[in-house]
C-alpha positions, 0 to 999 in steps of 0.5 A: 467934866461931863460930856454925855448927859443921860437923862435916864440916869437922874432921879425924876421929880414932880413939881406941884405948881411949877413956879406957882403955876397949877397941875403937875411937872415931872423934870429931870434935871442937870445943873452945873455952875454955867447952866441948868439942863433940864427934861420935862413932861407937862401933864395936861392942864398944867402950866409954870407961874409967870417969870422973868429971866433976870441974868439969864435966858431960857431955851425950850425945844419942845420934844413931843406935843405942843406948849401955849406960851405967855410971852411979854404981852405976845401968845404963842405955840410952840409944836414938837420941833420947834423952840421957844425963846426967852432972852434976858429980861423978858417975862414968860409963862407956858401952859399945856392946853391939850390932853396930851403930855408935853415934853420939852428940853429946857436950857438955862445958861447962867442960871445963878 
């Protein structure tokens, strides 16, 4: 089993449309059979398509910048040092509004 994850070691990828979202997402991700892990950058402009976390939730600790989030009906920011929460069955979207990258730690316990 692996205790230290380091990021530096996994292959980055660039998304296009992150969940049918627009701009560009760069992501390096760890995944197991509980949990996905996962280190981003969201370029300016970009945001991830609208979801719903069915079966699982989704922990964002925002590194560097700030992210605008969509939350049910509710719109929020979240700046470096804060988390963004999205309990099961509860819908969300984020988007960058600024000109900066975004970077932020994402975990998603239960992510079958």
């Amino acid at each position: 089993t692996i205790m230290i994850i380091d990021f530096n070691d996994i292959e980055e990828t660039r998304i296009k449309g992150f969940k049918g979202g627009q701009g560009e997402l760069l992501t390096r991700n760890y995944a197991d059979e509980k949990v996905r892990i996962m280190k981003s950058i969201l370029r300016p402009g970009a945001s991830s398509g609208p979801h719903t976390h069915e079966g699982n939730c989704e922990i964002m600790y925002i590194l560097k910048g700030e992210l605008t989030y969509h939350y049910d009906e509710k719109t929020e920011v979240a700046r470096a040092g804060q988390v963004h929460y999205c309990p099961t069955t509860h819908h969300h979207y984020f988007e960058n509004l600024t000109a900066e990258d975004v970077e932020y730690l994402a975990i998603v316990p239960e992510h079958h």
